[in-house]
VMD Tcl script that builds the backbone (N, CA, C; Angstrom):
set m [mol new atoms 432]
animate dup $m
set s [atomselect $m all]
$s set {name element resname resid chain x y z} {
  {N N UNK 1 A -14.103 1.282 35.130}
  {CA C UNK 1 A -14.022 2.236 34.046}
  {C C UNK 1 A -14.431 1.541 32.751}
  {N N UNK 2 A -15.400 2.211 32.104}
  {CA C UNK 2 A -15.844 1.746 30.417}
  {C C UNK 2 A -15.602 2.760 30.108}
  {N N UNK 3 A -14.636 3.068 28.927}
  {CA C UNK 3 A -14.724 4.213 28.097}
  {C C UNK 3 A -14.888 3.937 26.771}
  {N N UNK 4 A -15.343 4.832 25.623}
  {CA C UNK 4 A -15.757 3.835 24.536}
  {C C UNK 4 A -14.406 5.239 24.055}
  {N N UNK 5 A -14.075 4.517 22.660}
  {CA C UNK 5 A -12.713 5.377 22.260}
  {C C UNK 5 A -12.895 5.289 20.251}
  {N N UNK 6 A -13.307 6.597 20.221}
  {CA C UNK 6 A -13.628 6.979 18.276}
  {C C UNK 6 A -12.327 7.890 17.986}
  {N N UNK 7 A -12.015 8.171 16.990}
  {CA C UNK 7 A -11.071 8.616 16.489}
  {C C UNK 7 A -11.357 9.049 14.984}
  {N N UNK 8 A -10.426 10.407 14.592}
  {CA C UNK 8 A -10.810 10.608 13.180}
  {C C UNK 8 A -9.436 10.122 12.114}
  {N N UNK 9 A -8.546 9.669 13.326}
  {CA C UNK 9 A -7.372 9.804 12.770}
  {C C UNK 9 A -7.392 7.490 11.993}
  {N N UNK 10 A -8.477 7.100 12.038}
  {CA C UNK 10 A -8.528 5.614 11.641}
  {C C UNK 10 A -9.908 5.432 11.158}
  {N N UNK 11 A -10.042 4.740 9.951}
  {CA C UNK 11 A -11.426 4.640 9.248}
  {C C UNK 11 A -12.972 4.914 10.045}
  {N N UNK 12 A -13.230 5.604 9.495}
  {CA C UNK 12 A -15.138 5.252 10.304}
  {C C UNK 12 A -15.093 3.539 10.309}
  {N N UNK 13 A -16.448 3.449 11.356}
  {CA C UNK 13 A -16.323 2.249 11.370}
  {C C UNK 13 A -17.725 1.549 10.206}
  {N N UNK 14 A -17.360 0.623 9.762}
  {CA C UNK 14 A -19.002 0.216 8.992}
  {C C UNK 14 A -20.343 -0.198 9.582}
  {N N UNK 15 A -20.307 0.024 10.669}
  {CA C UNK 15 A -21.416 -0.270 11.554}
  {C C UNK 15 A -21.530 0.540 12.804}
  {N N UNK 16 A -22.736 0.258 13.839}
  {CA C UNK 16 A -22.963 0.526 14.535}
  {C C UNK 16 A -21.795 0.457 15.740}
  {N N UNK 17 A -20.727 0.919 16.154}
  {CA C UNK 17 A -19.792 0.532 17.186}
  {C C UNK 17 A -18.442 1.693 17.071}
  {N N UNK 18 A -17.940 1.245 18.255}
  {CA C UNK 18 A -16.723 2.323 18.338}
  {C C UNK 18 A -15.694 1.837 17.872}
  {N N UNK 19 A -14.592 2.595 17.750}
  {CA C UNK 19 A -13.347 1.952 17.137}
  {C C UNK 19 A -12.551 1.163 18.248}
  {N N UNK 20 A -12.796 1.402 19.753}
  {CA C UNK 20 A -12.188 0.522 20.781}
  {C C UNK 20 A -13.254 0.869 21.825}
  {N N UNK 21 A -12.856 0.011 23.068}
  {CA C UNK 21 A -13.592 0.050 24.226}
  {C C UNK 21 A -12.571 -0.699 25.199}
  {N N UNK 22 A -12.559 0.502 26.384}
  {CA C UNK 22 A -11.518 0.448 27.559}
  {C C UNK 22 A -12.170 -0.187 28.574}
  {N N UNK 23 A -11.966 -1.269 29.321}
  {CA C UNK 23 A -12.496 -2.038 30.182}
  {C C UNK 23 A -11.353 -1.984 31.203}
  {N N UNK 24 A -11.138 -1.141 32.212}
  {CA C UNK 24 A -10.311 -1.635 33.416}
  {C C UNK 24 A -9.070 -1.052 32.671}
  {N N UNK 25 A -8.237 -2.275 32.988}
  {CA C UNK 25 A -6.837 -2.271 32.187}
  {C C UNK 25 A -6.606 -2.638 30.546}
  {N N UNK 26 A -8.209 -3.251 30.278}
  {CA C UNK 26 A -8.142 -4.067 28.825}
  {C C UNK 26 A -8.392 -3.259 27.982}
  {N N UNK 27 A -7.798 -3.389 26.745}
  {CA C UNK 27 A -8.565 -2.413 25.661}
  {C C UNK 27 A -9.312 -3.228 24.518}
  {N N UNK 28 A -9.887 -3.283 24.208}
  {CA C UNK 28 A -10.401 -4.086 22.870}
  {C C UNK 28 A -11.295 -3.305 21.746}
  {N N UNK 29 A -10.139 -3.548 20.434}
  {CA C UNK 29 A -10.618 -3.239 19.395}
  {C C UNK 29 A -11.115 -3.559 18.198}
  {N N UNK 30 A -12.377 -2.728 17.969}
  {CA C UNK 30 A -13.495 -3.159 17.274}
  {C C UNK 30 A -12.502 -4.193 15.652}
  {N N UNK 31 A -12.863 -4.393 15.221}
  {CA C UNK 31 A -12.500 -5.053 13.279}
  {C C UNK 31 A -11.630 -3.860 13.134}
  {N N UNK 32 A -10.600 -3.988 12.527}
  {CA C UNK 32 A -10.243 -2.758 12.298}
  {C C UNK 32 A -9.773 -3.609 10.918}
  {N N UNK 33 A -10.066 -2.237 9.670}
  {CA C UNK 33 A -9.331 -2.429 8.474}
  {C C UNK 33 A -8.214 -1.971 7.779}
  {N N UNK 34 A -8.088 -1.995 6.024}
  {CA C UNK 34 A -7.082 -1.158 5.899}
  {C C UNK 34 A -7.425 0.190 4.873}
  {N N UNK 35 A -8.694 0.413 5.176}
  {CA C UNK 35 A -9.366 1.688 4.462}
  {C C UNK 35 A -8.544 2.830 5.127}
  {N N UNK 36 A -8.198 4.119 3.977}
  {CA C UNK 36 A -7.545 4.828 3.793}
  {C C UNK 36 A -8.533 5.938 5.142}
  {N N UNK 37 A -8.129 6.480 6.325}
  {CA C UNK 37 A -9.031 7.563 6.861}
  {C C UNK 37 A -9.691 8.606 6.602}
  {N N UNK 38 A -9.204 9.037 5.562}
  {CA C UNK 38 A -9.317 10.937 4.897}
  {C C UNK 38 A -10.381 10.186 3.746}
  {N N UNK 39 A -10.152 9.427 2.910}
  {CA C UNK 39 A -10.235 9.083 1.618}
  {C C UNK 39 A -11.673 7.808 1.706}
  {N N UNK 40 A -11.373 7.241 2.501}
  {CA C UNK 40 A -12.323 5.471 2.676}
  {C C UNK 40 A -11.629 4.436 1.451}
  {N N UNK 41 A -10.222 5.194 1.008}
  {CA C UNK 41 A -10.331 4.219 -0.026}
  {C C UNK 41 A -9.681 2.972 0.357}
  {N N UNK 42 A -9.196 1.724 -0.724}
  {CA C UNK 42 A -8.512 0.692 0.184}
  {C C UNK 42 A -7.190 0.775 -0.447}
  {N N UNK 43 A -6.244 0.865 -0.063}
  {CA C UNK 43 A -5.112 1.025 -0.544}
  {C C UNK 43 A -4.390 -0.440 -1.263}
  {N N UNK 44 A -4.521 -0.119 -2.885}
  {CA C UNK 44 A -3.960 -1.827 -3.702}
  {C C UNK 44 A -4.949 -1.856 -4.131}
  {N N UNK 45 A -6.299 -1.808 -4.199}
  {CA C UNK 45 A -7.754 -2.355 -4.976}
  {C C UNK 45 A -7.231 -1.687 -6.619}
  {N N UNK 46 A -7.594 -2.260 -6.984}
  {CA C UNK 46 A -7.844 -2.292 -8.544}
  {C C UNK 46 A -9.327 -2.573 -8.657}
  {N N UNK 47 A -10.177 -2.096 -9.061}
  {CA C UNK 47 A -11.562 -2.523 -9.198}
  {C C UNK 47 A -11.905 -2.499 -10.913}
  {N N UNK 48 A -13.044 -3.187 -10.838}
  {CA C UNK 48 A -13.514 -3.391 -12.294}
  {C C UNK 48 A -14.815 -2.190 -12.283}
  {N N UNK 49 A -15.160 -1.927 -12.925}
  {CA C UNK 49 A -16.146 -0.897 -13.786}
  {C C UNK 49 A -16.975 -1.150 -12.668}
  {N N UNK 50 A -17.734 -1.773 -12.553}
  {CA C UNK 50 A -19.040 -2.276 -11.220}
  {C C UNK 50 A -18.678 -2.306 -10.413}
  {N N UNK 51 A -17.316 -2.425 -9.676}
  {CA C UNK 51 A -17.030 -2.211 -8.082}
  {C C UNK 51 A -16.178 -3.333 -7.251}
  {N N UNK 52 A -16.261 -3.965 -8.607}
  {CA C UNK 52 A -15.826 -5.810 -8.368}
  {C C UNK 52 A -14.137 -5.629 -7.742}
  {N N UNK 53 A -13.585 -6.353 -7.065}
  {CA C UNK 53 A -12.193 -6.029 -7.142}
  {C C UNK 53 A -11.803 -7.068 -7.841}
  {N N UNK 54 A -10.612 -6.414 -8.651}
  {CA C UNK 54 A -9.826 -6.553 -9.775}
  {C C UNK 54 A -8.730 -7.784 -9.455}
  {N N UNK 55 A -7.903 -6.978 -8.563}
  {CA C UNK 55 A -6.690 -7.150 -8.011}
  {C C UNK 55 A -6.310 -6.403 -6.729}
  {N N UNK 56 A -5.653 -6.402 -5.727}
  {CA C UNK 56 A -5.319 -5.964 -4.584}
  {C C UNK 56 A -3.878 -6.695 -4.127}
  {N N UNK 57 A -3.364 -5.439 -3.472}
  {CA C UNK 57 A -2.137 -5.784 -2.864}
  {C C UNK 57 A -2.166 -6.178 -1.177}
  {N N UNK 58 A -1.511 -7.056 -0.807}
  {CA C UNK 58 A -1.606 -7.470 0.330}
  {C C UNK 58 A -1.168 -6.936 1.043}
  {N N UNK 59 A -0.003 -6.158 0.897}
  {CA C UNK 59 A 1.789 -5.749 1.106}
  {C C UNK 59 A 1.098 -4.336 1.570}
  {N N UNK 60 A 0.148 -3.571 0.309}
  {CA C UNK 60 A -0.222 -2.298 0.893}
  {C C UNK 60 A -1.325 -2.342 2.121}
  {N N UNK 61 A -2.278 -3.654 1.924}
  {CA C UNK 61 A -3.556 -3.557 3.158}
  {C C UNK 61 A -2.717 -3.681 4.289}
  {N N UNK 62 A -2.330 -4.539 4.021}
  {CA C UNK 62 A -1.574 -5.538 5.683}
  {C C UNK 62 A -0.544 -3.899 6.135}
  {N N UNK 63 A 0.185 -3.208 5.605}
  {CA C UNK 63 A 0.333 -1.844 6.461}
  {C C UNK 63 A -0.466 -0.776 6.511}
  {N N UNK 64 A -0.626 -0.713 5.460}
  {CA C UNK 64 A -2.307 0.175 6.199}
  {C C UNK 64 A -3.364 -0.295 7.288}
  {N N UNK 65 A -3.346 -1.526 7.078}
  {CA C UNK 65 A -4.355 -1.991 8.869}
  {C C UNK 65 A -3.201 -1.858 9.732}
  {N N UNK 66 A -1.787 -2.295 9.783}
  {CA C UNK 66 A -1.695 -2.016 10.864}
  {C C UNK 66 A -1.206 0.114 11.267}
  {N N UNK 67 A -1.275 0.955 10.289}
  {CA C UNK 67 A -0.942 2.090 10.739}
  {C C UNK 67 A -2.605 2.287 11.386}
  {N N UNK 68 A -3.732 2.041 10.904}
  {CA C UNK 68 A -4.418 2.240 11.466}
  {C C UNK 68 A -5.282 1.863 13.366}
  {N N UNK 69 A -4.514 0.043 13.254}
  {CA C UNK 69 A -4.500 -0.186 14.226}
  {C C UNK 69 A -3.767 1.198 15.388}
  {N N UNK 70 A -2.217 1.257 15.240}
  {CA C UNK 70 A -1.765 2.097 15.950}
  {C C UNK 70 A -2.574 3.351 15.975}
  {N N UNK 71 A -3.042 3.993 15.148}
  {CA C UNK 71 A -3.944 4.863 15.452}
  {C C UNK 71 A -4.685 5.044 16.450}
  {N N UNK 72 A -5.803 3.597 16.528}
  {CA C UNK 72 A -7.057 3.359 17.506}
  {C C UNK 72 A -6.197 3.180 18.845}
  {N N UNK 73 A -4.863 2.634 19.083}
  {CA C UNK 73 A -3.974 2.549 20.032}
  {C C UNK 73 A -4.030 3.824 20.489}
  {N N UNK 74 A -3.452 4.773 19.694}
  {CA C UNK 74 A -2.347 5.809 20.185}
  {C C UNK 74 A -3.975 6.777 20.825}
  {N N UNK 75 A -4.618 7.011 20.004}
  {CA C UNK 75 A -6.321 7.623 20.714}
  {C C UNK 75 A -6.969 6.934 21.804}
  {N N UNK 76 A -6.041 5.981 22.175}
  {CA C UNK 76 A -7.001 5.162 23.730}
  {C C UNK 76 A -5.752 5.180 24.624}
  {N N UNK 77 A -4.441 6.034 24.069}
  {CA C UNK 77 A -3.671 6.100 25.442}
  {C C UNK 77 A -2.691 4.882 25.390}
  {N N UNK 78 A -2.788 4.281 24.522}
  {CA C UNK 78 A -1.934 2.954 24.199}
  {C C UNK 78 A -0.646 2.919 23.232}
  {N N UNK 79 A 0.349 1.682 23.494}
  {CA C UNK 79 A 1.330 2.060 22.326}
  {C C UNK 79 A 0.986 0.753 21.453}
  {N N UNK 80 A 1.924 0.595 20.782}
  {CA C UNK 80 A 1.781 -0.472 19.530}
  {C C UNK 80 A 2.379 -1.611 20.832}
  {N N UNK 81 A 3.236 -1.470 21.812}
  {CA C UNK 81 A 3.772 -2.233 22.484}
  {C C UNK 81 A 2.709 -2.848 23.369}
  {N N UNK 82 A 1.740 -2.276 23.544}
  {CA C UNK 82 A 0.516 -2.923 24.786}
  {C C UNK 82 A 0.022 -3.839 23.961}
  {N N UNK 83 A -0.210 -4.164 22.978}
  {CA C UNK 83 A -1.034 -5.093 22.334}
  {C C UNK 83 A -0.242 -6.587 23.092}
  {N N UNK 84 A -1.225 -7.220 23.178}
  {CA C UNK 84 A -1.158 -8.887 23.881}
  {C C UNK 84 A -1.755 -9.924 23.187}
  {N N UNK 85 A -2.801 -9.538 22.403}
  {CA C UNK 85 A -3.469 -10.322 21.283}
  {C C UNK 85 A -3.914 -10.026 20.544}
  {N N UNK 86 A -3.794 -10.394 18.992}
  {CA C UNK 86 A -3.991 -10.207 17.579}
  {C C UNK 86 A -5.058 -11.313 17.139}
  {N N UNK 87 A -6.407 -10.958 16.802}
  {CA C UNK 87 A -6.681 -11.988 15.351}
  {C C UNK 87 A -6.879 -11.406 14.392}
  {N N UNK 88 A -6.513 -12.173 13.291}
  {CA C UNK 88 A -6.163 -11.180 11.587}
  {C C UNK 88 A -6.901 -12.551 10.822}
  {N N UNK 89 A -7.944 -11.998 10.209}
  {CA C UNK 89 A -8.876 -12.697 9.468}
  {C C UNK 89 A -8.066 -12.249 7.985}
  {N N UNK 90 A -7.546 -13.383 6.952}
  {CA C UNK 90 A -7.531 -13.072 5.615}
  {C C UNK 90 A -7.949 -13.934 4.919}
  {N N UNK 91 A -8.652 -12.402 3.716}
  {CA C UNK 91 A -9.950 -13.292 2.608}
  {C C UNK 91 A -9.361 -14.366 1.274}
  {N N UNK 92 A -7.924 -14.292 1.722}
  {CA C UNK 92 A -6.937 -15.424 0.823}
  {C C UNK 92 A -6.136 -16.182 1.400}
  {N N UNK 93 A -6.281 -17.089 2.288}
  {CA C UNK 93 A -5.055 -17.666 3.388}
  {C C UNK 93 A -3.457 -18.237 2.154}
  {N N UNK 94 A -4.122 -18.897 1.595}
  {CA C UNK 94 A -3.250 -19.609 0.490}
  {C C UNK 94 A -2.409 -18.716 -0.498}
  {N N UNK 95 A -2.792 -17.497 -0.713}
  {CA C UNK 95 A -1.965 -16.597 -1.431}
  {C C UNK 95 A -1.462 -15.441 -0.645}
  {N N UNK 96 A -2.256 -14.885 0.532}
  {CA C UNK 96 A -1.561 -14.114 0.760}
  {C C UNK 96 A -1.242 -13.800 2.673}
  {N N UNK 97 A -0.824 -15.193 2.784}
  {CA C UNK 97 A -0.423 -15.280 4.298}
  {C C UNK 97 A 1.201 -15.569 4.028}
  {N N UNK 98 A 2.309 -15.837 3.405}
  {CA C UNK 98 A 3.528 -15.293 3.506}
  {C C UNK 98 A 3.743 -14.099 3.354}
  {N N UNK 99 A 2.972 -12.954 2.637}
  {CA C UNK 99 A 3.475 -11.752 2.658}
  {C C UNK 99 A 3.173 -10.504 3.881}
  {N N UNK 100 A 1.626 -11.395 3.965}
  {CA C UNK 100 A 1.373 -10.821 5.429}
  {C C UNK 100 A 2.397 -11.411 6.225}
  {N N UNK 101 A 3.006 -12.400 6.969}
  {CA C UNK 101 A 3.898 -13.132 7.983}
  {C C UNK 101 A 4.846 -12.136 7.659}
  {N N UNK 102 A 5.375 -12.429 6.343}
  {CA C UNK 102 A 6.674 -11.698 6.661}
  {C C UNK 102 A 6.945 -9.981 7.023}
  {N N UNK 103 A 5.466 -9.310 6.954}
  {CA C UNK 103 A 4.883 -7.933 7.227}
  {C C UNK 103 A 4.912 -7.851 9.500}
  {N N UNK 104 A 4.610 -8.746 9.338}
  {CA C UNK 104 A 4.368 -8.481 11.011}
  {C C UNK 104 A 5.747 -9.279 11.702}
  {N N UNK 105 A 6.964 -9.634 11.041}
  {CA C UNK 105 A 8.159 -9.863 11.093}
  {C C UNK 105 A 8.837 -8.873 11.463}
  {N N UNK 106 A 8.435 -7.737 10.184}
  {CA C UNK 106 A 8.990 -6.662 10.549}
  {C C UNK 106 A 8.672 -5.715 11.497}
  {N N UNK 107 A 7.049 -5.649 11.832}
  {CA C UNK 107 A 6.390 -4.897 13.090}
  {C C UNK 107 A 6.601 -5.588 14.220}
  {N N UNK 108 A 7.046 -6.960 14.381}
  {CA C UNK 108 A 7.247 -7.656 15.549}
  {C C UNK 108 A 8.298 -8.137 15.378}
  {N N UNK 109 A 9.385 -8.255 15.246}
  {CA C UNK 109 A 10.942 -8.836 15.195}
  {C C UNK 109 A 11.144 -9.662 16.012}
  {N N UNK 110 A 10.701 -9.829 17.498}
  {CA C UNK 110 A 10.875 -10.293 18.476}
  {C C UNK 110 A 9.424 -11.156 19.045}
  {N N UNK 111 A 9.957 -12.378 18.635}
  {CA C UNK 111 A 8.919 -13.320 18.810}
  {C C UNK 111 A 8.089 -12.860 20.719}
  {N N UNK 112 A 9.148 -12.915 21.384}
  {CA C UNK 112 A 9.609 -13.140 22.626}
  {C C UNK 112 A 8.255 -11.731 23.035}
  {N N UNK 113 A 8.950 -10.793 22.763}
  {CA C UNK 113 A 7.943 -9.716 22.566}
  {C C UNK 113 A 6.444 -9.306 22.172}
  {N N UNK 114 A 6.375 -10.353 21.184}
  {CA C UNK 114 A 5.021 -9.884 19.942}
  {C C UNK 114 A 3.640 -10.536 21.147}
  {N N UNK 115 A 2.600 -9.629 20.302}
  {CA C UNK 115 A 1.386 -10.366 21.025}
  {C C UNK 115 A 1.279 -11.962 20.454}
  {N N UNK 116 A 0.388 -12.622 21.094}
  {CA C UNK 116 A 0.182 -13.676 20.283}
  {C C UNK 116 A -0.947 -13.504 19.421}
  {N N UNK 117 A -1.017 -14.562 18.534}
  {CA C UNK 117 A -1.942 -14.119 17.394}
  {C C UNK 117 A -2.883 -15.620 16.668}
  {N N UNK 118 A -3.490 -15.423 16.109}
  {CA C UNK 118 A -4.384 -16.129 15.282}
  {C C UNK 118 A -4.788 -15.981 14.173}
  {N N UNK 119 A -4.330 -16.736 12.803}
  {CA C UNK 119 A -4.712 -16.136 11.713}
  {C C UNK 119 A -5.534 -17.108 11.132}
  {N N UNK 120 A -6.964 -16.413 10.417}
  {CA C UNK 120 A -8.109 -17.031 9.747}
  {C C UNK 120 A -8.143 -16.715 9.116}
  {N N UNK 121 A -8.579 -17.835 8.046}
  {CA C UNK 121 A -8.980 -17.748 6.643}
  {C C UNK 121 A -10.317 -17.930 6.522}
  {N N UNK 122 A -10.734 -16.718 5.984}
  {CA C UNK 122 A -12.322 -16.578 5.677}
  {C C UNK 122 A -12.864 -16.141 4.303}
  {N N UNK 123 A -14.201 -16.136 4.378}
  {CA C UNK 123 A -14.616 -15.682 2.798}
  {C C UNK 123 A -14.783 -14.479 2.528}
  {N N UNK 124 A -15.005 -13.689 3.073}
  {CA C UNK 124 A -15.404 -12.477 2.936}
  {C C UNK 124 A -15.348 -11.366 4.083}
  {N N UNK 125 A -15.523 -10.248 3.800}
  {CA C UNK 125 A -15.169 -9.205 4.841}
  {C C UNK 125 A -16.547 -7.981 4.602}
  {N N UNK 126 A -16.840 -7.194 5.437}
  {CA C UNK 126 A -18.047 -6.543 5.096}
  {C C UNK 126 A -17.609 -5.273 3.829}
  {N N UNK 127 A -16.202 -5.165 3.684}
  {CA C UNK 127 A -15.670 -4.074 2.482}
  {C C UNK 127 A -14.946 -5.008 1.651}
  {N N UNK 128 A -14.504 -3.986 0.282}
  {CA C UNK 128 A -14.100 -4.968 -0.378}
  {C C UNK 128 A -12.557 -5.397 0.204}
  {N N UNK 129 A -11.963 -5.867 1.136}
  {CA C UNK 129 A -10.536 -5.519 2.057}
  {C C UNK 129 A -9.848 -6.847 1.544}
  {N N UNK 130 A -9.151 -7.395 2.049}
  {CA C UNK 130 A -8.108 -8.543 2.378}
  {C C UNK 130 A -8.018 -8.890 3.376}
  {N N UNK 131 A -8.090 -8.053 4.348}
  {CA C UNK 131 A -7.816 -8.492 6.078}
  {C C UNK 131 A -8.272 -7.444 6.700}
  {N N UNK 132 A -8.064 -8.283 8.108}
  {CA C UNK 132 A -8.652 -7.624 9.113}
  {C C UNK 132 A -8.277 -7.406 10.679}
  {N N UNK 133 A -8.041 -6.804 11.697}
  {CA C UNK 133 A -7.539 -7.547 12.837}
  {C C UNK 133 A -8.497 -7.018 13.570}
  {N N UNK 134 A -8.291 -7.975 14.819}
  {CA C UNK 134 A -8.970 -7.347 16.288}
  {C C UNK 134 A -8.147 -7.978 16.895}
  {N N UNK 135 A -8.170 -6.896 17.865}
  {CA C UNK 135 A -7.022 -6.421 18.628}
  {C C UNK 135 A -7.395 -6.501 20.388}
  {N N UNK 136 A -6.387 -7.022 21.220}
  {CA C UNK 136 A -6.439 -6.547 22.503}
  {C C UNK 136 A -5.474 -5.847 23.222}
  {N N UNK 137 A -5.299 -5.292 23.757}
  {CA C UNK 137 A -4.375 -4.506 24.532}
  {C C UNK 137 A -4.374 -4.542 26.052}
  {N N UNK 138 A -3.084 -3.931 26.897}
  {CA C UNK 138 A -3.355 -3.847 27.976}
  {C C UNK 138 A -2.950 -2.384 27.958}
  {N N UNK 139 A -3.353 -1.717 28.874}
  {CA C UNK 139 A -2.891 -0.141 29.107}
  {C C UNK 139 A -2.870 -0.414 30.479}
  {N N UNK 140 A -1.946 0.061 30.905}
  {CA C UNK 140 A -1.574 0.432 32.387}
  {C C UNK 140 A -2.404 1.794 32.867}
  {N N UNK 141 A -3.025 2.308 34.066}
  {CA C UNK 141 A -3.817 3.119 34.878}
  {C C UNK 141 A -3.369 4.508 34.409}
  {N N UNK 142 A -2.296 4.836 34.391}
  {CA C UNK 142 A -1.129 5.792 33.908}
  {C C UNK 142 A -1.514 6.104 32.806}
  {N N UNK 143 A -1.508 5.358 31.947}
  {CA C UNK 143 A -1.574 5.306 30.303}
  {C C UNK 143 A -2.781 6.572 29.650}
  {N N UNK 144 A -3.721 6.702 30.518}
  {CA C UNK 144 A -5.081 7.512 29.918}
  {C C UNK 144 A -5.097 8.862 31.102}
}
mol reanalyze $m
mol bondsrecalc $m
mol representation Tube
mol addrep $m
């Protein structure tokens, strides 16, 4: 089974690709950000006159990617609980990786539980964002 999996209920995507793709039991999802769905906006940007960002909140991206993650979940038949692996690219490691940590503390409480994860610090993102994740999942046969 390949199923490719779009949704209106989580950002368009900025490129050519779907928002997930079902392989078997695996799910894997595309970059996902924390652009607003209805709107495209980014939730926290402050921008300057030209487009520049200003200022941004971490606190608001980092839950807005993940309501959206669950989104691309919940449209491929998945829960927030199938996820098995996380990487979360952020465009500030040094300023704003305690507020993210302590954000997925609260979505994951349970170490024991949580997917495992990987966090990068990078320069840039293709929007003006803060972060980013891609995501894997497992869905059980049942699940879709």
């Amino acid at each position: 089974m390949n199923q490719v999996v779009r949704t209106d209920a989580a950002p368009k995507p900025v490129g050519a690709y779907p928002h997930a793709r079902r392989v078997g039991d695996l799910l894997f999802l595309s970059g996902i950000g924390p652009r607003n769905p209805a709107s495209d906006e980014i939730p926290g940007n402050v921008l300057y006159a030209d487009g520049r960002v200003q200022s941004y909140d971490i606190e608001a991206q980092t839950r807005a990617v993940f309501a959206n993650v669950r989104a691309v979940l919940e449209a491929s038949g998945a829960r927030w609980e199938d996820l098995v692996d996380v990487t979360v690219y952020l465009t500030d490691m040094a300023r704003d990786f305690r507020a993210y940590n302590a954000i997925w503390a609260e979505y994951f409480p349970d170490p024991a539980t949580a997917p495992c994860r990987t966090t990068l610090g990078i320069t840039a993102l293709p929007t003006p964002i803060a972060i980013e994740l891609k995501c894997t999942a497992v869905v059980k046969a049942a699940s879709v």
